[in-house]
Backbone as CSV, one residue per row, in Angstrom:
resi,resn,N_x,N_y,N_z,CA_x,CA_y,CA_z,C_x,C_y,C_z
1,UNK,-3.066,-24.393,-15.276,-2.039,-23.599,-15.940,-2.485,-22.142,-16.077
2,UNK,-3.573,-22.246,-16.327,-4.351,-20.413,-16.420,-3.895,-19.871,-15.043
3,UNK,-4.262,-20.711,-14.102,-4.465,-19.877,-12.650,-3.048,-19.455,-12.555
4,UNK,-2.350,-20.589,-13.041,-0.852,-19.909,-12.300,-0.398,-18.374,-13.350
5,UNK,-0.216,-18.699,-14.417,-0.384,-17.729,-15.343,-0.878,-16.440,-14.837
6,UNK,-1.943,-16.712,-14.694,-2.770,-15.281,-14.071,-1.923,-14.570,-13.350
7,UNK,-1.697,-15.309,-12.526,-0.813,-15.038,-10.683,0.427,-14.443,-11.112
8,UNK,1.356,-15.581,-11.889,2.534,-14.705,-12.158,2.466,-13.427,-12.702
9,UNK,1.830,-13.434,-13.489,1.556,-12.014,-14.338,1.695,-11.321,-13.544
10,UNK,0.570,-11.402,-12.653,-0.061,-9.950,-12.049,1.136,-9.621,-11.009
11,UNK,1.848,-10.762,-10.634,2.939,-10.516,-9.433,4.206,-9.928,-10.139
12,UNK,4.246,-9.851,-11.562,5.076,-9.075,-12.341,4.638,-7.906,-12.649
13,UNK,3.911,-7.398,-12.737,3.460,-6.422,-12.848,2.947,-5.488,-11.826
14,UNK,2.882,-6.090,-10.762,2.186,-5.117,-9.233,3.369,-4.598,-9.165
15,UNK,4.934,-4.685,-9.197,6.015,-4.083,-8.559,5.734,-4.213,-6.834
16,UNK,4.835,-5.426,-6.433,4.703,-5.467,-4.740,6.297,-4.949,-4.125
17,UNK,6.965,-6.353,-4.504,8.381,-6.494,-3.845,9.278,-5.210,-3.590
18,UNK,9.076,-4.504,-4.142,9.986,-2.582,-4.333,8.575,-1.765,-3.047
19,UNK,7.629,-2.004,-3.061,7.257,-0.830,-2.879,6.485,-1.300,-1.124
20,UNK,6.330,-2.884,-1.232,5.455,-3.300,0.084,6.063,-3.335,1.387
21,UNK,5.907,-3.413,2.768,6.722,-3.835,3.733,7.310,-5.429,3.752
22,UNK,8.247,-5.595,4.125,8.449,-7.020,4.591,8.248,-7.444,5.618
23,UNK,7.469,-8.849,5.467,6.689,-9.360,5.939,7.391,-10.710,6.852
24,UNK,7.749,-10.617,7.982,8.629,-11.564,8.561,8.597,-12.594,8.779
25,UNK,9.303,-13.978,8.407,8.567,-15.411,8.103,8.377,-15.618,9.586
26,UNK,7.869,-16.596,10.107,7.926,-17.405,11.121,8.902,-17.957,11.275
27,UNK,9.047,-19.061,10.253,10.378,-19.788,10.454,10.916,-19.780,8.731
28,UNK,12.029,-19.990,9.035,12.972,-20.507,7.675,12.480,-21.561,6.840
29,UNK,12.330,-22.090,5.963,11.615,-23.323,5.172,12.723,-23.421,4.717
30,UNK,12.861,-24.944,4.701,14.165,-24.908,3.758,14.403,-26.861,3.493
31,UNK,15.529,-27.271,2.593,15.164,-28.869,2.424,15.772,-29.098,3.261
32,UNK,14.665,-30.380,4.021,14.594,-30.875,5.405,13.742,-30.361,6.177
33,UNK,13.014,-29.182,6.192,12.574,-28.897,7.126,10.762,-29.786,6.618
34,UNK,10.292,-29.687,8.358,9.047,-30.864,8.521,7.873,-30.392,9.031
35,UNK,6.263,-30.205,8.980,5.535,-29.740,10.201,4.852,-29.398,9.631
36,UNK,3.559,-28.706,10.414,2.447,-27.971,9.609,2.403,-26.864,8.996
37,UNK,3.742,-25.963,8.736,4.232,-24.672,8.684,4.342,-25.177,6.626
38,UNK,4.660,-26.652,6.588,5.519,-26.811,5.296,4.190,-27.573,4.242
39,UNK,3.270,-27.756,5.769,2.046,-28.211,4.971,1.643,-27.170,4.308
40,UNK,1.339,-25.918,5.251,0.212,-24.887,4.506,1.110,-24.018,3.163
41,UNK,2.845,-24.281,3.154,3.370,-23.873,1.998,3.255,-24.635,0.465
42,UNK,3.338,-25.877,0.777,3.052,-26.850,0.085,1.334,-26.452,-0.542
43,UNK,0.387,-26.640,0.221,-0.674,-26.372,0.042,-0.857,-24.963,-0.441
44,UNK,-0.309,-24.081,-0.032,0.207,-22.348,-0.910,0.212,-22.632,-2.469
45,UNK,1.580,-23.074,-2.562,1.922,-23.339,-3.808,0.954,-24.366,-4.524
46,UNK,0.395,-25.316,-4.607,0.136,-26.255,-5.349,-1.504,-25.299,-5.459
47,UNK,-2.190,-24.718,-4.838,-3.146,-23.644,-5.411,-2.699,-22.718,-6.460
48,UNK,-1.217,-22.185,-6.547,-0.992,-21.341,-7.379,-0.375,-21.935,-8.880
49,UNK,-0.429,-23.360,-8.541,-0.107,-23.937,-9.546,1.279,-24.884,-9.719
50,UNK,2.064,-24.556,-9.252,3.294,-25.640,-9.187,3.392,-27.057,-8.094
51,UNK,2.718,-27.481,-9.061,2.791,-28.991,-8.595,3.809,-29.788,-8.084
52,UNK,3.805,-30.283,-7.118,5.120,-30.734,-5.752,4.614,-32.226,-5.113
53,UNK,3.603,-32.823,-5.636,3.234,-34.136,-5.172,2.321,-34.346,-4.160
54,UNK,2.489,-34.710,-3.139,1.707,-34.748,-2.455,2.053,-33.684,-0.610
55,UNK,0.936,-33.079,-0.633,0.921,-32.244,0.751,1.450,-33.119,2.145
56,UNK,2.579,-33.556,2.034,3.113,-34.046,3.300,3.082,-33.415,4.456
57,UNK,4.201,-32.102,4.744,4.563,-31.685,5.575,5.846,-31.791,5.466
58,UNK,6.800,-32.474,4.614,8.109,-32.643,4.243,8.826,-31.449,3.100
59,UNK,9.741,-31.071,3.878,10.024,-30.031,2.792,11.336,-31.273,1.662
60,UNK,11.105,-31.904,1.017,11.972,-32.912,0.150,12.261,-31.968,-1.306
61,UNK,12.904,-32.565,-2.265,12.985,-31.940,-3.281,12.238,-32.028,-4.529
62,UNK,11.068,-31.952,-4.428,9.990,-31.667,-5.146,9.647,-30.255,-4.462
63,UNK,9.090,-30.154,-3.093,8.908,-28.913,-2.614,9.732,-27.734,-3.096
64,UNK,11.305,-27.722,-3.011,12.579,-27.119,-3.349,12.078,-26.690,-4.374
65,UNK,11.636,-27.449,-5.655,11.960,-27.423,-6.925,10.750,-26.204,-7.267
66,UNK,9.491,-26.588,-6.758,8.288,-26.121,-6.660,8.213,-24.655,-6.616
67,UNK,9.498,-24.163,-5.127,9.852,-23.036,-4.349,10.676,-22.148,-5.312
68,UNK,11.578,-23.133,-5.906,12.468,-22.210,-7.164,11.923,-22.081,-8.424
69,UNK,10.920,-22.374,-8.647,10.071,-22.059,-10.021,9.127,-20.987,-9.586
70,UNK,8.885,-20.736,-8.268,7.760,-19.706,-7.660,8.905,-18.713,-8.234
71,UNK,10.269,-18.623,-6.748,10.839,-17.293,-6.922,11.379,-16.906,-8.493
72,UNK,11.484,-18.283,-9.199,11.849,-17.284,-10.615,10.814,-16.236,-10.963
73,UNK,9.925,-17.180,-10.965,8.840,-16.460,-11.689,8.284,-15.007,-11.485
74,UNK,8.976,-14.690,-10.098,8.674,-13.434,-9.312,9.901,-12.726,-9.198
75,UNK,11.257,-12.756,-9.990,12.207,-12.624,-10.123,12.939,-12.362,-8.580
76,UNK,12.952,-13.216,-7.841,13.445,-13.458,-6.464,14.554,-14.312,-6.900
77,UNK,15.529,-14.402,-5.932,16.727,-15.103,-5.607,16.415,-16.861,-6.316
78,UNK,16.438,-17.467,-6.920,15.748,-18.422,-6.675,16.682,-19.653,-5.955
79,UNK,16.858,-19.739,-4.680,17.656,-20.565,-3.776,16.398,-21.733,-2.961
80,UNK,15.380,-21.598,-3.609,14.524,-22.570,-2.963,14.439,-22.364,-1.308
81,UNK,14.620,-21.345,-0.541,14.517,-21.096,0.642,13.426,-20.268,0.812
82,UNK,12.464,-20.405,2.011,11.291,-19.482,2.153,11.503,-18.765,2.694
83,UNK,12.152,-17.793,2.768,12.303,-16.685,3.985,11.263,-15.559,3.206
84,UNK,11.438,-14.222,4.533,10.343,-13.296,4.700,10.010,-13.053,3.103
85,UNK,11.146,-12.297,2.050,10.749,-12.384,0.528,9.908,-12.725,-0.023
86,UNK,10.383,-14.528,-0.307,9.319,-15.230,-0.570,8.090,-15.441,0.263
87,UNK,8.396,-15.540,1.189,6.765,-15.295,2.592,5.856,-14.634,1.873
88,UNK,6.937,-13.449,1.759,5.430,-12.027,1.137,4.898,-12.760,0.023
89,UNK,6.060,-12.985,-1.091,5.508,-13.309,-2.033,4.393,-14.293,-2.669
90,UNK,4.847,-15.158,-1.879,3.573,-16.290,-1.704,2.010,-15.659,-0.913
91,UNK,2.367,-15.096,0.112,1.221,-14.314,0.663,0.579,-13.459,-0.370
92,UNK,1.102,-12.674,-1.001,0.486,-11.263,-1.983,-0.339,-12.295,-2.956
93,UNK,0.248,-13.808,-3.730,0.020,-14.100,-4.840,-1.546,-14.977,-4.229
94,UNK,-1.374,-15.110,-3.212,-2.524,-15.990,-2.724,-3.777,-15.539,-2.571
95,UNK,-3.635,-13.875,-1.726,-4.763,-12.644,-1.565,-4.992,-12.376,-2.768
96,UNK,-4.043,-12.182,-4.504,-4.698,-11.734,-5.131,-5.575,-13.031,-5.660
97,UNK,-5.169,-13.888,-5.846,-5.814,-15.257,-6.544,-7.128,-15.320,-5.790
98,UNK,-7.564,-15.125,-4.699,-8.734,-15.150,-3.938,-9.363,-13.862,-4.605
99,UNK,-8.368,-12.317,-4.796,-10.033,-11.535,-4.857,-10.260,-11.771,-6.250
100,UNK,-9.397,-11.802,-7.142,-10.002,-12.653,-8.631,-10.849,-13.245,-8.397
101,UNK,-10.657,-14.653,-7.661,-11.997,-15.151,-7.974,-12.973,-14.904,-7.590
102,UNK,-12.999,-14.320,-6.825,-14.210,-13.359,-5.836,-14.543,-12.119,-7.079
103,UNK,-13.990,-11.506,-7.266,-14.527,-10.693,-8.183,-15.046,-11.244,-9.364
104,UNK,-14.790,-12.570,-9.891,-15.404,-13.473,-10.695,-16.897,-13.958,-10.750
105,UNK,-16.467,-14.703,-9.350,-17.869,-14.810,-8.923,-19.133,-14.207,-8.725
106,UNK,-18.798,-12.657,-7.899,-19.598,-12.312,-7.577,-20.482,-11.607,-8.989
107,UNK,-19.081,-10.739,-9.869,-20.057,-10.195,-11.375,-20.822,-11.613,-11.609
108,UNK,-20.340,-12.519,-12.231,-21.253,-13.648,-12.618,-22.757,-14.166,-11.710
109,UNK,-22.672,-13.531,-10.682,-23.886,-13.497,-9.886,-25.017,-12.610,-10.090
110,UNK,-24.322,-11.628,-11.175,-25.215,-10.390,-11.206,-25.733,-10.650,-12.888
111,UNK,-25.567,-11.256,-13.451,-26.123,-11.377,-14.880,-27.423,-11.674,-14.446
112,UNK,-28.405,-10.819,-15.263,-29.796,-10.831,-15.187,-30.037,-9.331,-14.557
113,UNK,-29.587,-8.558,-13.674,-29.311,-7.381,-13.047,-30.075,-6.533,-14.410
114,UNK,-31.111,-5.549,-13.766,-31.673,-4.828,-15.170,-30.269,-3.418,-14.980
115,UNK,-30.393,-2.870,-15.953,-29.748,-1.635,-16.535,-30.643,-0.412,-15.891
116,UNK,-29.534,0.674,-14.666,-30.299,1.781,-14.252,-29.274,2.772,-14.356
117,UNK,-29.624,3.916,-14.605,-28.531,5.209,-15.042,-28.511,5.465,-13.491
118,UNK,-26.796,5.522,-13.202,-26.614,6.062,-11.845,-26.955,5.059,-10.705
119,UNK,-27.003,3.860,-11.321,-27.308,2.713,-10.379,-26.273,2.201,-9.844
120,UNK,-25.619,1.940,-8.512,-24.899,1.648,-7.837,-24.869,0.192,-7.095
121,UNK,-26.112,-0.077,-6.995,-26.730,-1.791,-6.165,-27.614,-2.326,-6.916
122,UNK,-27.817,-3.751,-6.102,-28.372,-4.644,-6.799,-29.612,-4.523,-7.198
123,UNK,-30.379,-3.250,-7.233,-31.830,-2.870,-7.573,-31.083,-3.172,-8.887
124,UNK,-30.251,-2.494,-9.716,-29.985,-1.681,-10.581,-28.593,-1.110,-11.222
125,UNK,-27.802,-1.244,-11.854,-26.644,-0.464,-12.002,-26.257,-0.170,-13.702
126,UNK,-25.707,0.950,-13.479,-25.071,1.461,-14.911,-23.677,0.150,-14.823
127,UNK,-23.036,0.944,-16.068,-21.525,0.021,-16.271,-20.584,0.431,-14.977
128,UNK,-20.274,1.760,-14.658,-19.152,1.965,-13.910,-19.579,1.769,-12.269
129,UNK,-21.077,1.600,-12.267,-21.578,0.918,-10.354,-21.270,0.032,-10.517
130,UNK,-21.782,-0.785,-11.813,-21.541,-2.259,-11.563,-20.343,-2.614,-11.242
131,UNK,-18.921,-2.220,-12.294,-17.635,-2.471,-11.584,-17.404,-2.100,-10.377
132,UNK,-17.857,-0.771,-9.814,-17.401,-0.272,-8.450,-18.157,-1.141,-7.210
133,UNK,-18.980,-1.928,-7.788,-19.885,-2.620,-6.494,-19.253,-3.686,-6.617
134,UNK,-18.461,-4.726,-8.042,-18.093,-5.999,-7.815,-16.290,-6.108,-7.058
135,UNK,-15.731,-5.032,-7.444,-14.470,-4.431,-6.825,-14.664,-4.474,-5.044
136,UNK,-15.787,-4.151,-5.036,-16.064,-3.293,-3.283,-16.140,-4.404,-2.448
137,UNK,-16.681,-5.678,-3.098,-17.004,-6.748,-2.605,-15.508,-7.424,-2.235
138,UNK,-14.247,-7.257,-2.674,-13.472,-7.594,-2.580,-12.230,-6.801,-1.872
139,UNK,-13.217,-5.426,-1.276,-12.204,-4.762,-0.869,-11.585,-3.715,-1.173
140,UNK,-11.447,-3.563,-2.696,-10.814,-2.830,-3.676,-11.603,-1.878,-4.107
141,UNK,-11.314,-0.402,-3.542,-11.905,0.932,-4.372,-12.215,1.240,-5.669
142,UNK,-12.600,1.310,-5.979,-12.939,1.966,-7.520,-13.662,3.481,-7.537
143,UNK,-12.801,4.437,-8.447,-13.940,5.784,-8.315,-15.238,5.407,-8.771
144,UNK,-16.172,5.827,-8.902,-17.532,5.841,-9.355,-17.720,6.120,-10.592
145,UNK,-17.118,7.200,-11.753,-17.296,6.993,-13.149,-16.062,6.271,-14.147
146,UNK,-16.425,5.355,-14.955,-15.568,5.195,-15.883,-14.291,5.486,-16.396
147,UNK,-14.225,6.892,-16.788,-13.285,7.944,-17.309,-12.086,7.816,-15.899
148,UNK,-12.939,7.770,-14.689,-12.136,7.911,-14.066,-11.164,6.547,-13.601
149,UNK,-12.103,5.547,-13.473,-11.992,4.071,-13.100,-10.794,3.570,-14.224
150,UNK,-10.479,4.497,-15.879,-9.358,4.053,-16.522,-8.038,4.466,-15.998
151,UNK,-7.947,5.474,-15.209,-6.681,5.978,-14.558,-6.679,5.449,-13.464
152,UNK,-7.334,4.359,-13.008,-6.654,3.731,-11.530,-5.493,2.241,-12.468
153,UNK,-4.488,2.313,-11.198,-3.653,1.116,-11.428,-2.713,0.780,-12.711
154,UNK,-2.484,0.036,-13.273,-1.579,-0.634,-14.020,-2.126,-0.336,-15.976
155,UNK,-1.917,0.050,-16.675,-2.113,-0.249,-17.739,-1.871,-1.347,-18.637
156,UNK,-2.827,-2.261,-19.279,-2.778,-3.216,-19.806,-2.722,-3.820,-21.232
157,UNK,-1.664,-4.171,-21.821,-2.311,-4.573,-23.932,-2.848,-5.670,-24.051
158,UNK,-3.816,-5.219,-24.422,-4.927,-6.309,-24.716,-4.143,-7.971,-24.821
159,UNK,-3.573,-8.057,-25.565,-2.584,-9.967,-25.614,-2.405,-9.933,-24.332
160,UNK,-2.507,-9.278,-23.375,-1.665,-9.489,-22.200,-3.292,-9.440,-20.928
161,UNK,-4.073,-9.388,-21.576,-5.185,-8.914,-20.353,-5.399,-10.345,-19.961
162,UNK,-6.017,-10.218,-18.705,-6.072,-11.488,-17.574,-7.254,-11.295,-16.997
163,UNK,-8.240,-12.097,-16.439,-9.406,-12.387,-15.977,-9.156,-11.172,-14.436
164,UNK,-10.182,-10.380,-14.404,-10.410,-9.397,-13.668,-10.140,-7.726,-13.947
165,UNK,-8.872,-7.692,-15.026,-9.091,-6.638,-15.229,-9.874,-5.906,-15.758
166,UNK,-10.209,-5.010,-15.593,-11.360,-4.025,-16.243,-10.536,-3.315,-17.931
167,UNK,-12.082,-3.473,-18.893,-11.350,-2.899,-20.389,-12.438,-1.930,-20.120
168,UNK,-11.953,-1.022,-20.964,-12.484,0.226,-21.470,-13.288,0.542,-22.600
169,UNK,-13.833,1.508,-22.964,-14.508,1.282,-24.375,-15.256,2.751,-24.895
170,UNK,-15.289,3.085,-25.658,-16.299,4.118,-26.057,-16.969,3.910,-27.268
171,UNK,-18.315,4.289,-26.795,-19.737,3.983,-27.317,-20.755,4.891,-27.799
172,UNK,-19.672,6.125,-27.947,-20.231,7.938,-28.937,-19.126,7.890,-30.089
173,UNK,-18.004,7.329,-30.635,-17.194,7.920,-31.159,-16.430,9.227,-31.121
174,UNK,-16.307,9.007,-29.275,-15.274,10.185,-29.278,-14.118,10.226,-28.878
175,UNK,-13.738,8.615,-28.871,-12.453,8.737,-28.666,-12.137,8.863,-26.703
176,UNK,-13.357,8.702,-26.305,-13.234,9.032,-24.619,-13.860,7.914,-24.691
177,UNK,-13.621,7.578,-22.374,-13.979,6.277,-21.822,-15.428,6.327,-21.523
178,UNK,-16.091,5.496,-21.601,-17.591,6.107,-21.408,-18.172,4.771,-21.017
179,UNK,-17.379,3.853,-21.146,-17.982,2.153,-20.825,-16.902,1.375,-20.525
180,UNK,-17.435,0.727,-19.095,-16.394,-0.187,-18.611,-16.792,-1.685,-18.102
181,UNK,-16.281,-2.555,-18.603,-16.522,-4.108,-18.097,-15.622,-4.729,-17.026
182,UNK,-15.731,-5.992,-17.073,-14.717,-6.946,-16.298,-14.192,-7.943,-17.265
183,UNK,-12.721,-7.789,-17.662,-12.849,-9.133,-18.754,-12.335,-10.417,-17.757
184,UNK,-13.372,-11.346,-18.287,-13.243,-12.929,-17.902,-12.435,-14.101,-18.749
185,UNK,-11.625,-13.787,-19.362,-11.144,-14.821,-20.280,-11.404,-15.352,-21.006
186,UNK,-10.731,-15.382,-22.169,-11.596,-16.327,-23.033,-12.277,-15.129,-24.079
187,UNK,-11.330,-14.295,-24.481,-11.745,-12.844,-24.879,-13.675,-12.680,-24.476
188,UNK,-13.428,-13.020,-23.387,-15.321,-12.434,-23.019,-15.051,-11.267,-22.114
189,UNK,-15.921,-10.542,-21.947,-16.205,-9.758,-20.507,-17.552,-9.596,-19.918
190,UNK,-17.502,-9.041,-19.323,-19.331,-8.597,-18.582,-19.064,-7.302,-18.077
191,UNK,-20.603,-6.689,-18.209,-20.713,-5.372,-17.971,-21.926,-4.775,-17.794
192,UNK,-22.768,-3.800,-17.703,-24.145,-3.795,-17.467,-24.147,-2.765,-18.145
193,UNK,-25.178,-2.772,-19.374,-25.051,-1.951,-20.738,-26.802,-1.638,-20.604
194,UNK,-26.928,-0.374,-21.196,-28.110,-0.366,-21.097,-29.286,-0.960,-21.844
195,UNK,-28.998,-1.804,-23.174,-29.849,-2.814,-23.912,-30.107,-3.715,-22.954
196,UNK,-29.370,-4.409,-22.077,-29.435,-5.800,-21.574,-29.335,-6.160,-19.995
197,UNK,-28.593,-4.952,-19.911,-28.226,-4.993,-18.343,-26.993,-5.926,-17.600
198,UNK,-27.307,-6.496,-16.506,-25.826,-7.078,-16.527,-25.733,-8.263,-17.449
199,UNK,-24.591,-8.531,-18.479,-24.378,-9.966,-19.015,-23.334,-10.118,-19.871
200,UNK,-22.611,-10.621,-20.194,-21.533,-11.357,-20.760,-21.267,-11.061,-22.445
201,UNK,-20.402,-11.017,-22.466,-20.104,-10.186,-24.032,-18.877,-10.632,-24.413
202,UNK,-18.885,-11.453,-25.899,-17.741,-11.677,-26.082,-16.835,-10.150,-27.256
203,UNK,-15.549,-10.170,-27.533,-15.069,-9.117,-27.837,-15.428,-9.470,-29.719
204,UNK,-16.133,-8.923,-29.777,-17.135,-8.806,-31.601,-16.335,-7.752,-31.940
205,UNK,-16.561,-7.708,-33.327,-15.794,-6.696,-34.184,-16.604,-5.530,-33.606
206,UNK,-17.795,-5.519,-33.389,-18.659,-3.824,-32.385,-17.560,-3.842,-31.347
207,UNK,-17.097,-4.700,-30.621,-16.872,-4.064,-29.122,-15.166,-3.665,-29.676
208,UNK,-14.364,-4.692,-30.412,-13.243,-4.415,-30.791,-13.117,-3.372,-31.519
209,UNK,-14.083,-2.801,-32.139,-13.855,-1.375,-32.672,-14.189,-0.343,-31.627
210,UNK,-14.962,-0.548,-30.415,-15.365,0.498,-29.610,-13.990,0.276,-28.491
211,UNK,-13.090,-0.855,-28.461,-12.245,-0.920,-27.530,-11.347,0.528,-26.602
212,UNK,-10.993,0.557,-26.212,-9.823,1.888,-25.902,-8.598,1.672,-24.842
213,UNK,-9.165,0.259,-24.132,-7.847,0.114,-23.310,-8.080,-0.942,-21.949
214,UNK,-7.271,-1.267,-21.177,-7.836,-2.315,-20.032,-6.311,-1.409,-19.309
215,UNK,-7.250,-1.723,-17.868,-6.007,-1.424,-17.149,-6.480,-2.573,-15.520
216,UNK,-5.221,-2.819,-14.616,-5.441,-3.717,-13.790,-5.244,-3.147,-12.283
217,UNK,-6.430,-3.029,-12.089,-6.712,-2.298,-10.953,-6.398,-2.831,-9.659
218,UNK,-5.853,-3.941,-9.141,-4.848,-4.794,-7.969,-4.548,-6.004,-8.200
């Protein structure tokens, strides 16, 4: 239920559908239709969370049902038909669900990582290398300082933050960005601070008072 959660969110909030090319199906999906085309949709969806039974290859009406709970959720037509629309849409929600967890993974690989000012790699990294190196791994740019890394992408309110986005924080009392993590759910994040270096932090009345903002960078 998280994963799908996640997914919809973020597919509400990217504005993909307005701004991306369309992406041309192969074929039409639709009830009745049969083959390995309806396997790997079936298998699409039931990763993103809407459960449809078992991966036949039959498009029956569980699949349908599956297909019209996707496009609501992505405020598409919801006619249970796969054309190019939904194509994309299922495509976009799948690439992001992969670099999440990839960007998951890989920070969580780096706990133990000592704390270096201006550190960029795995010798070593401040807070804003560390995000820009676990981002990079996935593809996704990040500028190199903080301050700046809060003006990329989507702005986020905290009730609403989702595993990967980056929060913000300041750690002088000035009201500026000066520290940046990855939050992981579960109000935790990780970040590479200079007491500890890279590791996991849940949101304490210190960090909730140093908070300043999350924003969702793809």
């Amino acid at each position: 239920m998280q994963k799908r959660f996640l997914v919809l969110i973020i597919l509400l909030l990217a504005g993909v559908f307005l701004t991306a090319p369309i992406v041309e199906a192969a074929t039409l999906l639709k009830l009745g239709s049969v083959g390995s085309e309806v396997k790997v949709l079936q298998s699409d969806l039931l990763k993103l969370g809407f459960n449809l039974g078992p991966i036949d290859g039959i498009f029956g009406s569980k699949t349908k049902s599956a297909v019209q709970a996707f496009q609501s959720s992505v405020n598409l037509t919801s006619d249970g038909i796969v054309g190019p629309l939904t194509t994309q849409a299922i495509t976009y929600a799948i690439k992001r669900l992969n670099q999440t967890a990839g960007i998951l993974a890989t920070a969580q690989s780096l706990i133990g990582t000592p704390y270096l000012w201006g550190g960029t790699a795995t010798k070593g990294f401040d807070c804003s290398g560390f995000t820009q190196y676990v981002f990079a791994t996935q593809g996704i740019s990040l500028p190199r300082v903080s301050k700046d890394q809060a003006l990329v992408g989507t702005p986020i309110a905290f009730n609403n933050l989702l595993p990967g986005d980056l929060v913000f924080f300041d750690l002088t009392d000035e009201q500026k960005v000066n520290h940046v993590g990855i939050y992981l759910g579960n109000a935790q994040f990780i970040s590479a601070t200079s007491t500890k270096g890279v590791v996991i932090y849940s949101f304490s009345p210190y960090w909730q008072s140093a908070y300043l903002g999350a924003r969702r960078a793809f």
